[in-house]
C-alpha positions in Angstrom: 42.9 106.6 50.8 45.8 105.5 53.5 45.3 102.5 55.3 44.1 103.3 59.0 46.1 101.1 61.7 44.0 100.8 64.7 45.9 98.3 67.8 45.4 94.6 67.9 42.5 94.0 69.6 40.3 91.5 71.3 36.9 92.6 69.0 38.6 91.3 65.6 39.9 88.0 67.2 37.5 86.4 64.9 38.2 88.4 61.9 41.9 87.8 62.1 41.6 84.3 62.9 39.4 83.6 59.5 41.9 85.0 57.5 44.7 83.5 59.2 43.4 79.6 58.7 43.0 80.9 54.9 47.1 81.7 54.9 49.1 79.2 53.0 51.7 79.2 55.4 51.1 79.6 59.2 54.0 81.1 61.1 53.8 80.9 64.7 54.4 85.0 64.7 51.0 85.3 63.0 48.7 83.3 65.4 46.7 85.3 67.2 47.5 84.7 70.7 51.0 85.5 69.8 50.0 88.6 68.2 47.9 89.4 71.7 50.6 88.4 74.1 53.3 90.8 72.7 51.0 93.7 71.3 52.1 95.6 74.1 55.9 95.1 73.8 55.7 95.6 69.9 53.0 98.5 69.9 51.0 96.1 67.3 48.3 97.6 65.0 46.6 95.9 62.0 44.7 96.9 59.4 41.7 95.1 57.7 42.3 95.6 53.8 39.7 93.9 51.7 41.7 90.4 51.3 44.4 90.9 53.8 44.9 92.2 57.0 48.5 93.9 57.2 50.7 94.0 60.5 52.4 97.0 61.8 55.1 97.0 64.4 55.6 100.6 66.0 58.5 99.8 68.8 61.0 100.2 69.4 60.5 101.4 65.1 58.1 101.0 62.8 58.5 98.2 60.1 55.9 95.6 58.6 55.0 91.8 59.2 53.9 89.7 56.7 50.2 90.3 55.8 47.9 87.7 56.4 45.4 85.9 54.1 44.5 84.1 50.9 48.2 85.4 49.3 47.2 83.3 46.0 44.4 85.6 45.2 45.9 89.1 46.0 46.8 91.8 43.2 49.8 92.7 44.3 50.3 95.7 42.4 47.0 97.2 44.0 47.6 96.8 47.2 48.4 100.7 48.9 51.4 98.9 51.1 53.3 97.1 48.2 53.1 100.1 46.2 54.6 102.1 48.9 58.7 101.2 48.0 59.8 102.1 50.7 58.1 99.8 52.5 60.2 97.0 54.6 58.8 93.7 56.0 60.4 90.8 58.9 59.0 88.1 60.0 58.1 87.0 56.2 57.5 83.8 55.3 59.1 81.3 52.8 56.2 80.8 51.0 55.0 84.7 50.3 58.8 85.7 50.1 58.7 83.4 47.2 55.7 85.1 45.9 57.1 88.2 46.2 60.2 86.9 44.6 58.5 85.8 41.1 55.8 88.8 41.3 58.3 92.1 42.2 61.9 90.3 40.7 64.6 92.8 40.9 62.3 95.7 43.1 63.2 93.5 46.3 66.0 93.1 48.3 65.7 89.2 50.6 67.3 88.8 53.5 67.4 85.5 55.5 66.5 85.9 59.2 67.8 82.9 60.6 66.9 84.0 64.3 63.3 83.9 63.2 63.1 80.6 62.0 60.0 78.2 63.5 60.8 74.5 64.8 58.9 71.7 63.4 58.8 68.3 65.5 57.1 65.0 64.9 54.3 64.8 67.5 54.7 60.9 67.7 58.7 61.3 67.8 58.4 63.3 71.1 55.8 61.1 72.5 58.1 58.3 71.9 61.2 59.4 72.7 62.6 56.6 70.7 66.1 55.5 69.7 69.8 57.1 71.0 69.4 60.7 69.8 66.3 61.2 72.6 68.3 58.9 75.1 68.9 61.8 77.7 65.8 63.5 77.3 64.1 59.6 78.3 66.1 59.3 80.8 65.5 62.9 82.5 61.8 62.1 82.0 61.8 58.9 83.6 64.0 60.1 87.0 61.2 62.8 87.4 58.3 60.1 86.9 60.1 58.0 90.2 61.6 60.9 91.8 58.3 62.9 92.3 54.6 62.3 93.1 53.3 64.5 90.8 50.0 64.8 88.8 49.6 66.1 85.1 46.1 67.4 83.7 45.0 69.9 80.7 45.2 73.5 81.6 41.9 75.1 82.6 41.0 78.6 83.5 40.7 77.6 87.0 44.8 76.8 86.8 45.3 80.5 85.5 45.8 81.6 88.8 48.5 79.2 90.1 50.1 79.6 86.6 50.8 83.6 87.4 51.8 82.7 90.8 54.2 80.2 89.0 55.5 82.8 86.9 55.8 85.5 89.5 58.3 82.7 91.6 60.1 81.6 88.4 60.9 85.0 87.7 62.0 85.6 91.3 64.9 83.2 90.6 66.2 84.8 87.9 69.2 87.3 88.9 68.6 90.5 87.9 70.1 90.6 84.6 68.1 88.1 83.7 64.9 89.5 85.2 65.9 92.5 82.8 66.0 90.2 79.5 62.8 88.2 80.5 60.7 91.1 81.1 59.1 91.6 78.0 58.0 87.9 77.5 56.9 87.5 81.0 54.6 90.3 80.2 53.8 88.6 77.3 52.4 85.1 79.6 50.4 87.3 82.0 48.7 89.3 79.0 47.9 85.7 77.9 47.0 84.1 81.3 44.7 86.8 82.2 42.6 87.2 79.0 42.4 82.9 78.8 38.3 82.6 78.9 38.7 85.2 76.0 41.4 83.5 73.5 40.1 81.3 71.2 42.1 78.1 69.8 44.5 78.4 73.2 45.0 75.3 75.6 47.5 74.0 77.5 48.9 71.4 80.0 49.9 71.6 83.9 51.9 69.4 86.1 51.6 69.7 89.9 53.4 68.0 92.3 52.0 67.2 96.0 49.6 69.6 94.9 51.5 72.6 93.9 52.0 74.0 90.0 55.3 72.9 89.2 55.6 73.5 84.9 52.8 74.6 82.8 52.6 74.7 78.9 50.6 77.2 76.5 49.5 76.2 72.9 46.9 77.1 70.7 46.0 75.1 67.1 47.7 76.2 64.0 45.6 74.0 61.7 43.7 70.9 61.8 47.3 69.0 61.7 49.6 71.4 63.7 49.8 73.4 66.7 52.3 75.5 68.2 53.9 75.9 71.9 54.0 79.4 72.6 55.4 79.4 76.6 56.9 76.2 78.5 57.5 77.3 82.4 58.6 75.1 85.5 60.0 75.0 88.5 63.7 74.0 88.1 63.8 72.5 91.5 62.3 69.4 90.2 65.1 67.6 87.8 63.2 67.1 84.7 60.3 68.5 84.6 61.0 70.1 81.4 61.1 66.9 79.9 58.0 65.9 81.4 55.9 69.0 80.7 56.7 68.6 76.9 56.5 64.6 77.1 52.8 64.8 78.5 51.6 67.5 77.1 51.9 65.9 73.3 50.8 62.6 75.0 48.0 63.6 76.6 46.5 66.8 75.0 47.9 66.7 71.3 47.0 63.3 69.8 45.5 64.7 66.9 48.5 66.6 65.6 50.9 66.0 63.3 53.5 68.1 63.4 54.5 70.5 66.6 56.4 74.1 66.3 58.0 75.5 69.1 58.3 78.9 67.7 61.9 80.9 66.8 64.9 81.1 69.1 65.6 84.7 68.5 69.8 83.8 67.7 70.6 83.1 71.1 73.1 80.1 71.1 71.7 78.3 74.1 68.1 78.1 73.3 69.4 77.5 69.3 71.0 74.2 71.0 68.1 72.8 73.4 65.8 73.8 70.3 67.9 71.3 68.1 68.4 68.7 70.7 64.9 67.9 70.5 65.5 66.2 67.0 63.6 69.3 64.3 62.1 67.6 61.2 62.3 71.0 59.6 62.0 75.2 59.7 59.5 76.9 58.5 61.9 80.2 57.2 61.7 83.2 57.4 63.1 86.5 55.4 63.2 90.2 56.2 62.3 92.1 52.6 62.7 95.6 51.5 61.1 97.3 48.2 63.1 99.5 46.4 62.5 101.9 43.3 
């Protein structure tokens, strides 16, 4: 029997999210918030097979994510959707391309996708801020700390509010080309602002300053030793408070983690810098695959 593809959906949070902390390799693409933030934009559907549940992207074509699961225990061969050679897959992962690799050989094409690559920082490295390669990103921080009177504090679902209103503004300053490009994610936040009581494993940080939202942070846990940034928003009025959004979130919400991914930056050039500036300690790659007969 075909495998039935039914949209992402809020019912099977749980479901997905057992078999995702059972994945040996946790990609920011595969967390469920993410998967919920751009369903819409993606047209994502899923489908529960008996081990794994497989991804399905249907704009603006249709092509395969990773599935997700306990890879190490899957027969291959049995599954309907590596049978199926025509079949292609983005998004994958080092680790299951590597699987795929050993199990299929020669009936695979790999591709890197170097736009798709995740982040990894050192939690304690961006707390500290230590040493010449973090000297501007200090010193930014610290002219916001004496410049402003501001106030940071963990995001709750009574900040959603002033978050949208945020976003509305910060979109507002955009000229319209960019409005055009930053559509889709900003779609993406308010899906995930307005179902916040709802998402499991999502938290977040908020500085205001004399009383008003000024930058905002959304995460959600990854495992027991990382968790990943999915938006970072603030008001660019304030010189800064980038810096300091990032700097107090880790301090004061992410103690407990290890290791910090601030997700993929798509192949554009200028995120690809600030991404680098902040000192990565590695990727976690990625691959686009294709079966062939």
């Amino acid at each position: 029997m075909d495998p039935v593809f039914e949209p992402v959906s809020l019912a099977r949070q749980e479901d997905y999210r057992e078999r995702f902390a059972r994945c040996p390799q946790k990609a920011s693409d595969y967390s469920f918030v993410n998967l919920w933030g751009w369903a819409e934009e993606y047209g994502l559907e899923w489908y529960f097979g008996p081990k794994l549940t497989w991804i399905r992207q249907t704009r603006p074509e249709t092509v395969y994510w990773a599935p997700i699961g306990p890879w190490e225990e899957v027969d291959w061969d049995a599954c309907p959707l590596t049978k199926d050679l025509s079949s292609a897959y983005i998004r994958v992962p080092e680790t299951l391309m590597g699987m795929w690799k050993e199990h299929f050989g020669e009936r695979i094409q790999i591709e890197e996708a170097r736009e798709h690559w995740d982040y990894l920082y050192d939690v304690q490295e961006l707390c500290e801020l230590r040493g010449k390669r973090f000297h501007k990103k200090k010193n930014l921080l610290n002219q916001f700390r004496k410049a402003y009177d501001y106030h940071y504090h963990s995001m709750t679902p009574d900040c959603v509010e002033a978050a949208l209103d945020m976003q509305s503004e910060w979109m507002a300053w955009r000229d319209e080309e960019s409005q055009q490009t930053l559509a889709a994610e900003n779609h993406a936040i308010s899906r995930v602002l307005k179902s916040w009581d709802a998402l499991c494993g999502v938290f977040g940080g908020v500085i205001e300053v004399e009383g008003k939202q000024a930058a905002y942070t959304v995460a959600e846990c990854l495992s027991d030793d990382q968790l990943v940034i999915h938006f970072e928003k603030g008001h660019t009025n304030f010189k800064g408070v980038y810096q300091a959004i990032n700097h107090m979130f880790l301090s004061e919400d992410a103690p407990g983690y290890d290791v910090v991914n601030r997700e993929q930056d798509l192949g554009d050039p200028g995120l690809r810098k600030t991404k680098e500036s902040y000192n990565p300690v590695g990727y976690l790659k990625k691959f686009r695959v294709k079966f062939i007969s």
